[in-house]
mmCIF file as gemmi writes it, N, C-alpha and C atoms, coordinates in Angstrom:
data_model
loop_
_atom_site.group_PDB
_atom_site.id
_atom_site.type_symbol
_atom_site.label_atom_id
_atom_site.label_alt_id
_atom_site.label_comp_id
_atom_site.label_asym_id
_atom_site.label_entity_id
_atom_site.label_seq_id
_atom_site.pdbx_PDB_ins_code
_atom_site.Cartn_x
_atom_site.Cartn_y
_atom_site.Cartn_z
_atom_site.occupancy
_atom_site.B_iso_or_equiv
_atom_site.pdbx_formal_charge
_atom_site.auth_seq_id
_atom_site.auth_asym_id
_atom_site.pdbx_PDB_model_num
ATOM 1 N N . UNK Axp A 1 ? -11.87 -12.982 -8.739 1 0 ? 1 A 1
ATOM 2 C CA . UNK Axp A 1 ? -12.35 -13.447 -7.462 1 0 ? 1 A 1
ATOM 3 C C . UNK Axp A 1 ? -11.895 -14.888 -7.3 1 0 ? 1 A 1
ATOM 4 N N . UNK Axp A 2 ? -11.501 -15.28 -5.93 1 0 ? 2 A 1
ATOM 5 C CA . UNK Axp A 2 ? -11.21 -16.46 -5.772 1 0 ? 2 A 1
ATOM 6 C C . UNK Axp A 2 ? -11.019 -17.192 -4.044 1 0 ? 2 A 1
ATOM 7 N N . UNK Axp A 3 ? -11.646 -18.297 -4.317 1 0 ? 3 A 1
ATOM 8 C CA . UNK Axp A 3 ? -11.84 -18.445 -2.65 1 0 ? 3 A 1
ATOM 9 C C . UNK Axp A 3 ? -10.501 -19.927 -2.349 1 0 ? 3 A 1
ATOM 10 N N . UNK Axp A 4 ? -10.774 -20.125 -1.2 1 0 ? 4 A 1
ATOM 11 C CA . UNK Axp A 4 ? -9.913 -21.355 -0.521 1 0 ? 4 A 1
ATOM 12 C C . UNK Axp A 4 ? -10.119 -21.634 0.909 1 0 ? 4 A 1
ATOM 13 N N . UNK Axp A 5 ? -10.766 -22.635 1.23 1 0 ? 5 A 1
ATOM 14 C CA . UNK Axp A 5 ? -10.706 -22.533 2.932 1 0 ? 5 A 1
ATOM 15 C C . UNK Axp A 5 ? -11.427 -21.714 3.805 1 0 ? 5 A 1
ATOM 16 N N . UNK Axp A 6 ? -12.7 -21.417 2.983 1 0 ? 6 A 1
ATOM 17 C CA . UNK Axp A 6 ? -13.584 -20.345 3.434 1 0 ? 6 A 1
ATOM 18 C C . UNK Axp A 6 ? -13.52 -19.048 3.674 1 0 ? 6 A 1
ATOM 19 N N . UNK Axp A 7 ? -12.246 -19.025 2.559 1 0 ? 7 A 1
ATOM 20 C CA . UNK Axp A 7 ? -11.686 -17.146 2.497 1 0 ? 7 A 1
ATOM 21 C C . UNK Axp A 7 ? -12.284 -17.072 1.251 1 0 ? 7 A 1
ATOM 22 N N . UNK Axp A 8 ? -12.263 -15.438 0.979 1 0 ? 8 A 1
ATOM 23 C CA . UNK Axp A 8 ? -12.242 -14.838 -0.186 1 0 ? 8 A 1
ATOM 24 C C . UNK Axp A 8 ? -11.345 -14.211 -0.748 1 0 ? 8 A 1
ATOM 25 N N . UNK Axp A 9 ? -10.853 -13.932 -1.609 1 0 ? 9 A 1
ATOM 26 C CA . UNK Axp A 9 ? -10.233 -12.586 -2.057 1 0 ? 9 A 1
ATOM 27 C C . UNK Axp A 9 ? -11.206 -11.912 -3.208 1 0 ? 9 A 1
ATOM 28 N N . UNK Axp A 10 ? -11.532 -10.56 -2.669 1 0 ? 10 A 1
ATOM 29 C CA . UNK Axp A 10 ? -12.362 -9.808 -3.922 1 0 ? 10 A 1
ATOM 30 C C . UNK Axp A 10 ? -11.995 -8.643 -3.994 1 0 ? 10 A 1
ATOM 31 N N . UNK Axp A 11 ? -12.38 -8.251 -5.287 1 0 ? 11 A 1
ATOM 32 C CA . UNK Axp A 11 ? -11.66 -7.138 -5.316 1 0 ? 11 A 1
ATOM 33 C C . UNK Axp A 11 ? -12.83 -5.875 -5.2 1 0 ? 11 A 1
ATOM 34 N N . UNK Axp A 12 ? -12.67 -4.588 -5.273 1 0 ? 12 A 1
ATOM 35 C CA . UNK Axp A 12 ? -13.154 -3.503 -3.981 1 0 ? 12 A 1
ATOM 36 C C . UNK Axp A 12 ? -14.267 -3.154 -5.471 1 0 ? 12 A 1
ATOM 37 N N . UNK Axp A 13 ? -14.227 -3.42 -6.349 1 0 ? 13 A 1
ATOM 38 C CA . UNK Axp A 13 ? -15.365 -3.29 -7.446 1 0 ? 13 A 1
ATOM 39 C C . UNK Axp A 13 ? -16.519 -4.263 -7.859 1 0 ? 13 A 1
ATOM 40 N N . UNK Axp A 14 ? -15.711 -5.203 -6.918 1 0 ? 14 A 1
ATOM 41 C CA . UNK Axp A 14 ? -17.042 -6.758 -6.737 1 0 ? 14 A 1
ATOM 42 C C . UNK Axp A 14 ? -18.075 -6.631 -5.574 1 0 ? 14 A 1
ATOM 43 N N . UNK Axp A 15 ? -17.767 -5.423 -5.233 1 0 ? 15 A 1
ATOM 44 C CA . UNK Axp A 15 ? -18.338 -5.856 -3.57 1 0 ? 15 A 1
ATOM 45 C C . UNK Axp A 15 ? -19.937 -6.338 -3.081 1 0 ? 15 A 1
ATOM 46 N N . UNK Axp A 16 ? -20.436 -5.875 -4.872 1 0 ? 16 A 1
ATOM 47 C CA . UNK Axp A 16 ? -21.664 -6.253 -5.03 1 0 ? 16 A 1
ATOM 48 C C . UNK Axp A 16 ? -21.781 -8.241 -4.722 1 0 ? 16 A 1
ATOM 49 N N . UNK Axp A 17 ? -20.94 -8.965 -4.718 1 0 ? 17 A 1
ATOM 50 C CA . UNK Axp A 17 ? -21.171 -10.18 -4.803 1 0 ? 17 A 1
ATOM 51 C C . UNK Axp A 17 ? -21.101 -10.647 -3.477 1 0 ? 17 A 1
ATOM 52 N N . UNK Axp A 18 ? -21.114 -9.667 -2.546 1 0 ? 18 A 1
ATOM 53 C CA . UNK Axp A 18 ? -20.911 -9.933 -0.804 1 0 ? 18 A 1
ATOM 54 C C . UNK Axp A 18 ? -22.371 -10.184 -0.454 1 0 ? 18 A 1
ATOM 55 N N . UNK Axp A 19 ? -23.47 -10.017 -1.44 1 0 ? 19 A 1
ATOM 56 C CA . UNK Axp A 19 ? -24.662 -9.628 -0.489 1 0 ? 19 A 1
ATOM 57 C C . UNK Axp A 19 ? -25.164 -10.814 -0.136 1 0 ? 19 A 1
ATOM 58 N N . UNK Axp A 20 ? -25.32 -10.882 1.37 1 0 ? 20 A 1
ATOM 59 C CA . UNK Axp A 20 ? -26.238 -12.216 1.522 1 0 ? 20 A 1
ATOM 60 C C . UNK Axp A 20 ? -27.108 -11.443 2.796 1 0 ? 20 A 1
ATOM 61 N N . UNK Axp A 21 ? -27.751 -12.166 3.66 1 0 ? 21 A 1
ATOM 62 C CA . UNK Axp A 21 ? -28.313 -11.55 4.883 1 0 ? 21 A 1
ATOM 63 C C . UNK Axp A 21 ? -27.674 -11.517 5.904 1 0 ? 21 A 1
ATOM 64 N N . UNK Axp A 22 ? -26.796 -12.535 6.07 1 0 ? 22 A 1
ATOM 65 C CA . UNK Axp A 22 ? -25.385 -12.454 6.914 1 0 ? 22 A 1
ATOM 66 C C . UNK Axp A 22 ? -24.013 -12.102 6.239 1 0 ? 22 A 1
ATOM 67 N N . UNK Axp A 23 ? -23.546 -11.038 6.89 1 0 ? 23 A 1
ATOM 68 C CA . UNK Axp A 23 ? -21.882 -11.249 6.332 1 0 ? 23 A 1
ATOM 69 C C . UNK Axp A 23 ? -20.974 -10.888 7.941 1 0 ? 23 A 1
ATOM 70 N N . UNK Axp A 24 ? -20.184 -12.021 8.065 1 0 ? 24 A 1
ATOM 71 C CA . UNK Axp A 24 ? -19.137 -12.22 8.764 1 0 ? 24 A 1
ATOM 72 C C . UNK Axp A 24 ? -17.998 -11.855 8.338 1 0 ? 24 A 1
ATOM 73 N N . UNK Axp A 25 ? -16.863 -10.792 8.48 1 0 ? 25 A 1
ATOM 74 C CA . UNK Axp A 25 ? -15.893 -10.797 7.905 1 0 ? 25 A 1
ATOM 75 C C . UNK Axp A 25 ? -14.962 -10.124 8.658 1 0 ? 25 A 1
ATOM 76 N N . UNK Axp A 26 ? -13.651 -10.268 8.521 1 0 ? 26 A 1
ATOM 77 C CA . UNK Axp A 26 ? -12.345 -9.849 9.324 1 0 ? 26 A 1
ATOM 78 C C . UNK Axp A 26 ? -11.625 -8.596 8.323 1 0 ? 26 A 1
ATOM 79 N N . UNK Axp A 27 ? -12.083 -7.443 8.683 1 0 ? 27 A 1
ATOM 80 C CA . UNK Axp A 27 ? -11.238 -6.576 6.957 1 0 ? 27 A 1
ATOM 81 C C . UNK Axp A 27 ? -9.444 -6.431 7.138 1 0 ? 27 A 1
ATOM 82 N N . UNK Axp A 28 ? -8.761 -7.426 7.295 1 0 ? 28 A 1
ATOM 83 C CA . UNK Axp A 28 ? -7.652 -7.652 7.703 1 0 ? 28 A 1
ATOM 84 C C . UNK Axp A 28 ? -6.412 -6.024 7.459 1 0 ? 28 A 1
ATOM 85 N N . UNK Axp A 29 ? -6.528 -5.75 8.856 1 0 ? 29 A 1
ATOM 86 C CA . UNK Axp A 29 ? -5.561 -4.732 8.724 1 0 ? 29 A 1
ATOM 87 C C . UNK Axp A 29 ? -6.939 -3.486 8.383 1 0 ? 29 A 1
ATOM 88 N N . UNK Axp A 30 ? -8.132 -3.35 8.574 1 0 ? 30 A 1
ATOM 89 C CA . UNK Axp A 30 ? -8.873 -2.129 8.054 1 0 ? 30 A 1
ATOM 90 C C . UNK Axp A 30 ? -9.822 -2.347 9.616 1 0 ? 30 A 1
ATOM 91 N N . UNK Axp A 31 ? -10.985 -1.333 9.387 1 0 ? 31 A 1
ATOM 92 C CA . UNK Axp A 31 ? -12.092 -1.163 9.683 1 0 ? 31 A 1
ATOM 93 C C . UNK Axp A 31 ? -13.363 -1.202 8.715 1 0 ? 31 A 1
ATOM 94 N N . UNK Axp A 32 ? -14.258 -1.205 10.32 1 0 ? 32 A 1
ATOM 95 C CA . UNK Axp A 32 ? -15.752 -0.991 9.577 1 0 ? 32 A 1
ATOM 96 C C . UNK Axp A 32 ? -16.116 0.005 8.843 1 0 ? 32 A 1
ATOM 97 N N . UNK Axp A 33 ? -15.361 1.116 9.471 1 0 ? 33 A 1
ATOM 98 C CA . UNK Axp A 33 ? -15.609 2.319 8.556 1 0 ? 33 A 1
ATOM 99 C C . UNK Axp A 33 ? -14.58 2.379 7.143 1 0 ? 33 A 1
ATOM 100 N N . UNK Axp A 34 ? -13.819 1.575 7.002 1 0 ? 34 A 1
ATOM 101 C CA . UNK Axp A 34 ? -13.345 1.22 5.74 1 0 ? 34 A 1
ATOM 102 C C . UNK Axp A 34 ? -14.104 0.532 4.702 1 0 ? 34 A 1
ATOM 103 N N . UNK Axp A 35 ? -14.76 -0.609 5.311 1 0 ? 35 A 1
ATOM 104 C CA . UNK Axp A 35 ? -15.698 -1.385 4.564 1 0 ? 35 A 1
ATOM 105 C C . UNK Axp A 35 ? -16.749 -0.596 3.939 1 0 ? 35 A 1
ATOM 106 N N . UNK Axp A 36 ? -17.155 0.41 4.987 1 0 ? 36 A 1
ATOM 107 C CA . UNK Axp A 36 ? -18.446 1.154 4.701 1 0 ? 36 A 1
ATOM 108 C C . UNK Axp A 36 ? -17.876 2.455 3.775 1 0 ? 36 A 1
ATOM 109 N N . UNK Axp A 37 ? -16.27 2.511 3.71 1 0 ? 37 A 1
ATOM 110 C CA . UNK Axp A 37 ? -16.437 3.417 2.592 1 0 ? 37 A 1
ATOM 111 C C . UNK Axp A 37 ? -16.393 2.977 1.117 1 0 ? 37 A 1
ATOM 112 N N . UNK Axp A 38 ? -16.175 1.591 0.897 1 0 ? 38 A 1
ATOM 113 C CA . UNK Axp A 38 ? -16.561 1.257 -0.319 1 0 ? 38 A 1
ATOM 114 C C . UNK Axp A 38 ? -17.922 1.365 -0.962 1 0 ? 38 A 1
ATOM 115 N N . UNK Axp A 39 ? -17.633 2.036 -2.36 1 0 ? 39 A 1
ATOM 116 C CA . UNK Axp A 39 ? -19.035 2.104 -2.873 1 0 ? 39 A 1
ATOM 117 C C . UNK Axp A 39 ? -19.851 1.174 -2.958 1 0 ? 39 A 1
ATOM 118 N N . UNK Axp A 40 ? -20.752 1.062 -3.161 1 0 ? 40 A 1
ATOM 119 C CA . UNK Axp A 40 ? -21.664 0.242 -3.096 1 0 ? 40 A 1
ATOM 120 C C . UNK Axp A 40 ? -22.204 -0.621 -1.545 1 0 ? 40 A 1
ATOM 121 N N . UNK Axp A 41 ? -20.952 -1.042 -0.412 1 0 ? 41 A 1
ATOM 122 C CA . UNK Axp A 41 ? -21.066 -1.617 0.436 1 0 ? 41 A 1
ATOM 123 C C . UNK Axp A 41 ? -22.155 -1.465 1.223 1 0 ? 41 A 1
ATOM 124 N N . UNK Axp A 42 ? -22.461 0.062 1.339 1 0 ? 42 A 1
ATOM 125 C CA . UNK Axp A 42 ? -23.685 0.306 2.707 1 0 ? 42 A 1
ATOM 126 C C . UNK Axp A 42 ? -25.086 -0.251 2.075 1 0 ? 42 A 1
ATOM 127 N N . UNK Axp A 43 ? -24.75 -0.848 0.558 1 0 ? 43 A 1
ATOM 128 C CA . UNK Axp A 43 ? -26.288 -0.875 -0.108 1 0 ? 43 A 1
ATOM 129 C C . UNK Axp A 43 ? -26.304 -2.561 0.448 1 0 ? 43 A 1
ATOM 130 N N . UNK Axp A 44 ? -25.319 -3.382 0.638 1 0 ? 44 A 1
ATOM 131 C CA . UNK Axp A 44 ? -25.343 -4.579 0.398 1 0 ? 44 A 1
ATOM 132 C C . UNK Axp A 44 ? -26.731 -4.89 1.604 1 0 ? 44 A 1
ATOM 133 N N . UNK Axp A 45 ? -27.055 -6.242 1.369 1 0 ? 45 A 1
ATOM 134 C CA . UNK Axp A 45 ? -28.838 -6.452 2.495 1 0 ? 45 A 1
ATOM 135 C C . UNK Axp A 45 ? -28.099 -6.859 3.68 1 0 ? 45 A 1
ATOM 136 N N . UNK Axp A 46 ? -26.695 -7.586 4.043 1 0 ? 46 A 1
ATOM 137 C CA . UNK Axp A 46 ? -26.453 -7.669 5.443 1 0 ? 46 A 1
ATOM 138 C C . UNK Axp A 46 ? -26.148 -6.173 6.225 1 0 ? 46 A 1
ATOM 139 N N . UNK Axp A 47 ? -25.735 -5.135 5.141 1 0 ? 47 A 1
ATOM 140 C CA . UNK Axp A 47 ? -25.319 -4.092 6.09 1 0 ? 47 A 1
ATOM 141 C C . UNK Axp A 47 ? -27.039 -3.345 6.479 1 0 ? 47 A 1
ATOM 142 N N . UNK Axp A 48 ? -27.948 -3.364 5.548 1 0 ? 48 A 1
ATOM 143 C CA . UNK Axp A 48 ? -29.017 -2.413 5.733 1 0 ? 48 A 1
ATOM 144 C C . UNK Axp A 48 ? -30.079 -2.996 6.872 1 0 ? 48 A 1
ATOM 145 N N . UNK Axp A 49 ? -30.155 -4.672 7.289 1 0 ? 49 A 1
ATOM 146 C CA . UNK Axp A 49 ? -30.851 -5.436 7.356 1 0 ? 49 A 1
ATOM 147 C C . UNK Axp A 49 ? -29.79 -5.535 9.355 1 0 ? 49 A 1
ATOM 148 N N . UNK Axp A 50 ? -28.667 -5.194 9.601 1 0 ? 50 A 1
ATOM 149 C CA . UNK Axp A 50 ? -28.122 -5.625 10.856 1 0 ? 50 A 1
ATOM 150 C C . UNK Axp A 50 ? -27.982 -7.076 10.7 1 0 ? 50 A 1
ATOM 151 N N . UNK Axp A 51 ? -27.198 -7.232 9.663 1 0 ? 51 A 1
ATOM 152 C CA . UNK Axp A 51 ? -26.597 -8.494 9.632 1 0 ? 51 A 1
ATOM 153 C C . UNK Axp A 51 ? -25.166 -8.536 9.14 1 0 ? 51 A 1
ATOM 154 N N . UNK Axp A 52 ? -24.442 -7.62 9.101 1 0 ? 52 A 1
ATOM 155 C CA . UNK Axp A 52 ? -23.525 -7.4 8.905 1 0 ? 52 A 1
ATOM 156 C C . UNK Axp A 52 ? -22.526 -7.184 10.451 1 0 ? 52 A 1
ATOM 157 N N . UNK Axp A 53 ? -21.854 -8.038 10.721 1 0 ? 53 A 1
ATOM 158 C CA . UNK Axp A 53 ? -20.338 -8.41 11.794 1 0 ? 53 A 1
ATOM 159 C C . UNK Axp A 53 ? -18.937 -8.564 11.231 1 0 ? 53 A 1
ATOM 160 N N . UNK Axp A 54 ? -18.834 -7.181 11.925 1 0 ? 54 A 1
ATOM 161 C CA . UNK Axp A 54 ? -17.249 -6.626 11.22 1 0 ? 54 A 1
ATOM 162 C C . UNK Axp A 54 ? -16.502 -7.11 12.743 1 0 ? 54 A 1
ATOM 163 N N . UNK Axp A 55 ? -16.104 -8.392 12.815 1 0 ? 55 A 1
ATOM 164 C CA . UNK Axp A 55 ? -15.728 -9.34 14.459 1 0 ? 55 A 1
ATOM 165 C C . UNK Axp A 55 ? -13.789 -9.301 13.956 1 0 ? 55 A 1
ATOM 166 N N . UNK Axp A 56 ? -13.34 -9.44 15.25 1 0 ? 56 A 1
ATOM 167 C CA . UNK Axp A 56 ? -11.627 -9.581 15.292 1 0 ? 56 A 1
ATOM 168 C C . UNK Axp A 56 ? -10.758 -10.999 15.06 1 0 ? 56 A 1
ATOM 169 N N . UNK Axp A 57 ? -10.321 -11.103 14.358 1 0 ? 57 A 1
ATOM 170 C CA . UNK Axp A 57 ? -9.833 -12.581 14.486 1 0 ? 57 A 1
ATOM 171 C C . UNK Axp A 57 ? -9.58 -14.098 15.02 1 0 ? 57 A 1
ATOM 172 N N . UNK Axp A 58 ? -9.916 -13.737 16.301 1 0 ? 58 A 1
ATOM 173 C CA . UNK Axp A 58 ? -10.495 -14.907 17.146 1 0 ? 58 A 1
ATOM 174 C C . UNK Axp A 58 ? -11.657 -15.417 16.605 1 0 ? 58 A 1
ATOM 175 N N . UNK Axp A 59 ? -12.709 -14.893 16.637 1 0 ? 59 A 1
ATOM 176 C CA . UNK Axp A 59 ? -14.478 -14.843 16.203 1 0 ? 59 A 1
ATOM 177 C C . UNK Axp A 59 ? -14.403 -15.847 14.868 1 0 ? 59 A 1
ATOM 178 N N . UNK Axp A 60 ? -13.32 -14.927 13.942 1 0 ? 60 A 1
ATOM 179 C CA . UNK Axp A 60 ? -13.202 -15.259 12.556 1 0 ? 60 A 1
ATOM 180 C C . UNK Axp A 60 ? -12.734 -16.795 12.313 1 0 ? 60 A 1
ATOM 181 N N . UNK Axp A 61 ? -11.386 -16.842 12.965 1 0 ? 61 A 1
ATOM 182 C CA . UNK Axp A 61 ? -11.093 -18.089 13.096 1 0 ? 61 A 1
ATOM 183 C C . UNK Axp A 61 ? -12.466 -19.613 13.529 1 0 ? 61 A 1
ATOM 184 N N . UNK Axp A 62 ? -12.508 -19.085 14.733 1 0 ? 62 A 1
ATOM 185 C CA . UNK Axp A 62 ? -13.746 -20.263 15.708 1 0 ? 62 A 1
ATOM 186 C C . UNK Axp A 62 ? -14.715 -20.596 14.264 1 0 ? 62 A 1
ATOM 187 N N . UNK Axp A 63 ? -15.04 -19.75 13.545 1 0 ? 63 A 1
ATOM 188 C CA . UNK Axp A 63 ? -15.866 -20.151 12.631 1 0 ? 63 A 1
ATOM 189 C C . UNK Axp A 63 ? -15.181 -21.065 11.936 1 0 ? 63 A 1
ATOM 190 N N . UNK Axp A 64 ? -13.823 -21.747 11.472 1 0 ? 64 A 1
ATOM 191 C CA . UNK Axp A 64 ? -13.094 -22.152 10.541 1 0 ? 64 A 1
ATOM 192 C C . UNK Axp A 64 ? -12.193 -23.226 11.07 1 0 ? 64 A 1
ATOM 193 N N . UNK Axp A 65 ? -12.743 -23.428 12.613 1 0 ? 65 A 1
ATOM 194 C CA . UNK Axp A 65 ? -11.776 -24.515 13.255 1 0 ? 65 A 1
ATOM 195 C C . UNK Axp A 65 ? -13.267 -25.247 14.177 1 0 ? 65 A 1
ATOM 196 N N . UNK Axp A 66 ? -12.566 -26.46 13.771 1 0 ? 66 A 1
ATOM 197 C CA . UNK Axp A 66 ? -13.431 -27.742 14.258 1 0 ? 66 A 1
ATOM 198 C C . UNK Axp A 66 ? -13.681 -28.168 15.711 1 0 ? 66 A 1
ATOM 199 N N . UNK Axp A 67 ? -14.126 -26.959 16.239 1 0 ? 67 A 1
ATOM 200 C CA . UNK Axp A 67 ? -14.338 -27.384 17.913 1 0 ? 67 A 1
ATOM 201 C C . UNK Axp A 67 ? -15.671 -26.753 18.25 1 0 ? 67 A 1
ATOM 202 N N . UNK Axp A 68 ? -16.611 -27.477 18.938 1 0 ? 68 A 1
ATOM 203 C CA . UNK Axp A 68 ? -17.725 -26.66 19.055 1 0 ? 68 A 1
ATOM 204 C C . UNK Axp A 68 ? -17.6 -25.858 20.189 1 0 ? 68 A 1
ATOM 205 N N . UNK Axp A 69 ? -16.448 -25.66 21.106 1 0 ? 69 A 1
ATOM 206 C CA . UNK Axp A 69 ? -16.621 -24.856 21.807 1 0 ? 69 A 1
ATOM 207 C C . UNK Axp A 69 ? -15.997 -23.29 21.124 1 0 ? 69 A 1
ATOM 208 N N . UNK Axp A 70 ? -15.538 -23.781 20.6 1 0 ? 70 A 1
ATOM 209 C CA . UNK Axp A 70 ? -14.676 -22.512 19.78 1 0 ? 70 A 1
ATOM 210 C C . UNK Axp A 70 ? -16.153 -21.572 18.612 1 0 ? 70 A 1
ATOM 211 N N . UNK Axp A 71 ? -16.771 -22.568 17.997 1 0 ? 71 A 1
ATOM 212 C CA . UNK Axp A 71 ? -17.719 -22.389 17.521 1 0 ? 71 A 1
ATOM 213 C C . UNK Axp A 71 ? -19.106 -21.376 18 1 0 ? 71 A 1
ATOM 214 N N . UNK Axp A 72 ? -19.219 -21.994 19.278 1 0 ? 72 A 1
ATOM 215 C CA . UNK Axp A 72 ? -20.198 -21.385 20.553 1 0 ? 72 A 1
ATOM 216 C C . UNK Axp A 72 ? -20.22 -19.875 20.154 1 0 ? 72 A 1
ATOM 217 N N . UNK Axp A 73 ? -18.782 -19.901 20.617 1 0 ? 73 A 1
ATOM 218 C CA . UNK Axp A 73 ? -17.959 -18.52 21.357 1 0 ? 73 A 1
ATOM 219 C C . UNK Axp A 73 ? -18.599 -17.457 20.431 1 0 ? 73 A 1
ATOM 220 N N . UNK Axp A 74 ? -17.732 -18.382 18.978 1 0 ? 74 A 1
ATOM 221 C CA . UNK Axp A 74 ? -17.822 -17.174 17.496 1 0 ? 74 A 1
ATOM 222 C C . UNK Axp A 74 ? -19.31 -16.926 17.253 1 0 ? 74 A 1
ATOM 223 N N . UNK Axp A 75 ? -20.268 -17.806 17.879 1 0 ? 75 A 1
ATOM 224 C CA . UNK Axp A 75 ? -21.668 -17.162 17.208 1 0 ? 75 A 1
ATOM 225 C C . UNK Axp A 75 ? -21.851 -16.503 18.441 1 0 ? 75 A 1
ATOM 226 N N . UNK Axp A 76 ? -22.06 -16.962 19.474 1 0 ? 76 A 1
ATOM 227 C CA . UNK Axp A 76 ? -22.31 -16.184 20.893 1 0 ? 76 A 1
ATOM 228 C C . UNK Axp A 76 ? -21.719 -14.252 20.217 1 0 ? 76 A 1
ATOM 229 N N . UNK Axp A 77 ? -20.757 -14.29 19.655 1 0 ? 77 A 1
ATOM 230 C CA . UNK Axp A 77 ? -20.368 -12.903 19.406 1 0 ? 77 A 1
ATOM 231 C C . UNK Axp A 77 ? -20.898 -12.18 18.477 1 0 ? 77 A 1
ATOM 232 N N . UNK Axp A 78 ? -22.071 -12.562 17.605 1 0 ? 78 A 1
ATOM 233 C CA . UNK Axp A 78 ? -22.731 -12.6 16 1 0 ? 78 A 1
ATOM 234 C C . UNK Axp A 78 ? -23.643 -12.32 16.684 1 0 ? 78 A 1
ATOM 235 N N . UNK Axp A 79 ? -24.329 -12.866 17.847 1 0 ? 79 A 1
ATOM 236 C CA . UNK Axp A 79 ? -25.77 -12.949 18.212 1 0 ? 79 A 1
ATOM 237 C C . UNK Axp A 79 ? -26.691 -11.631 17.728 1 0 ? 79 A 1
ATOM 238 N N . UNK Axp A 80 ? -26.311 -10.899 18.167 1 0 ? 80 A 1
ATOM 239 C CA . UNK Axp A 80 ? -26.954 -9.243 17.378 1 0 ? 80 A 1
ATOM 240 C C . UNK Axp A 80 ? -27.27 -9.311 16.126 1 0 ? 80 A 1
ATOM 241 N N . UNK Axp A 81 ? -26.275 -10.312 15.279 1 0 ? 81 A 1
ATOM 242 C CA . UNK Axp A 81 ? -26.761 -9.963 13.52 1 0 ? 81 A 1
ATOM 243 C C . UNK Axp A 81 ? -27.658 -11.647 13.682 1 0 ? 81 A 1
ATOM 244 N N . UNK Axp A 82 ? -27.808 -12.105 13.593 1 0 ? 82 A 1
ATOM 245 C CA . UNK Axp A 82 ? -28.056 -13.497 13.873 1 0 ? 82 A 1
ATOM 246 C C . UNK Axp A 82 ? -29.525 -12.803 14.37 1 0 ? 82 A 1
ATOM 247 N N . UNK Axp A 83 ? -29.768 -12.436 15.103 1 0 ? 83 A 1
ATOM 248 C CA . UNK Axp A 83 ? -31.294 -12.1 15.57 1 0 ? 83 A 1
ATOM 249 C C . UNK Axp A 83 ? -31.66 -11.376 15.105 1 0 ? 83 A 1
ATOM 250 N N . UNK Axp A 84 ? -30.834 -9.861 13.586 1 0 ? 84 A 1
ATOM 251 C CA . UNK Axp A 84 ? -31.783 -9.288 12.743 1 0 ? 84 A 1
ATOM 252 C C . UNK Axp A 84 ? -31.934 -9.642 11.74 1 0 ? 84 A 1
ATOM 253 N N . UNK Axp A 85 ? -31.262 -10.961 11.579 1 0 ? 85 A 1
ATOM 254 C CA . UNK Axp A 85 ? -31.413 -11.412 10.314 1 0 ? 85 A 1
ATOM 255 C C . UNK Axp A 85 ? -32.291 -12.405 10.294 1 0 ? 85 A 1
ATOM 256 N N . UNK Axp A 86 ? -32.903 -12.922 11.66 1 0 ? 86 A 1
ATOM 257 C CA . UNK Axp A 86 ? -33.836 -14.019 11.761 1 0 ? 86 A 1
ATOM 258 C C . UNK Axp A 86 ? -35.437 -14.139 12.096 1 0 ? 86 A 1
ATOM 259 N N . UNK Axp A 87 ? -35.379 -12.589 12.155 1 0 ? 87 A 1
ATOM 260 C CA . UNK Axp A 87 ? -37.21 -11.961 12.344 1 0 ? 87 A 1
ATOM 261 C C . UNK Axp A 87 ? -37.631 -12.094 10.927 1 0 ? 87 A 1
């Protein structure tokens, strides 16, 4: 495992180390239903909890570039996991 610049690279047997209450992620070149066919993934607490945002590269970026309007945008698009993860 190894990060840089607020990426990850992990590999598909770690996926246990994704769990937080939010996960934001771009599955570059996949889907959600890819993500969700890794084992373990549907157990992780952002996917069971609706905090899990499988968002398109724009979204992904705004999170990782220094403009708050860009910023806005990318949570404005989260808002759904952002409000089940905050009851």
């Amino acid at each position: 495992m190894g990060g840089t610049g607020g990426r990850l690279t992990l590999s598909p047997e770690r996926v246990d180390a994704l769990d937080a209450d939010l996960g934001v992620m771009l599955p570059n070149g996949g889907t959600r239903d890819d993500l969700m066919a890794l084992p373990g993934f549907a157990q992780l607490l952002s996917v069971q909890q609706g905090g899990l945002a499988v968002e398109d590269y724009a979204t992904v970026v705004g999170f990782n570039t220094a403009s708050s309007l860009y910023r806005l945008y990318s949570l404005g698009r989260i808002t759904p996991q952002l409000e089940a993860v905050g009851t």
